[in-house]
N, C-alpha and C positions, 0 to 999 in steps of 0.2 A: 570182633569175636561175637558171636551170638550163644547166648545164655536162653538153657529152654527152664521153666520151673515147672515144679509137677506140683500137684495141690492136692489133699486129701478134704474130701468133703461128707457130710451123710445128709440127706435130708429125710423130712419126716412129717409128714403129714398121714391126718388123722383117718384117711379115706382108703391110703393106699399103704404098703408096706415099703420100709427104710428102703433108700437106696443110697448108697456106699461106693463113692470110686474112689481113684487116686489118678489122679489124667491133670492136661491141660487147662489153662483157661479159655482156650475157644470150643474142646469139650467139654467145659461143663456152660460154658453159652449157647454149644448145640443143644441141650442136654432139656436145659431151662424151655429156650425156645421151643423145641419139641412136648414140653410135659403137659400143654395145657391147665400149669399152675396158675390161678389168680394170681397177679401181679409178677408173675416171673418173664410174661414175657411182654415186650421186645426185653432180651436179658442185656442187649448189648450197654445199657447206662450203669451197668451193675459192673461189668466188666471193665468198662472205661475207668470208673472212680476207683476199684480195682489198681488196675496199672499203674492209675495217674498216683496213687496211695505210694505204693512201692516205688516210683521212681523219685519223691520227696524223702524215701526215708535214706535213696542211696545206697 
């Protein structure tokens, strides 16, 4: 069985205005990747620890 989960997230930085999804987590690692946020990208270690979080908790 494959299980999709959807994540709602906002970020918020002080330069640009909110942005607010509700999507995947390899959209919101596209997302990172794309923003040219200081330290958001490569986002894929964010993501990883992500997953690996959730598959501990079961």
């Amino acid at each position: 069985m494959i299980t999709m989960s959807l994540y709602a997230w906002k970020l918020t930085v002080p330069t640009r205005l909110p942005y607010e999804k509700t999507g995947t987590l390899d959209e919101l690692e596209a997302y990172l990747d794309a923003s040219g946020l200081a330290g958001a990208s490569p986002a894929r270690p964010l993501i990883e620890r992500t997953r690996l979080l959730q598959s501990e908790k079961g």
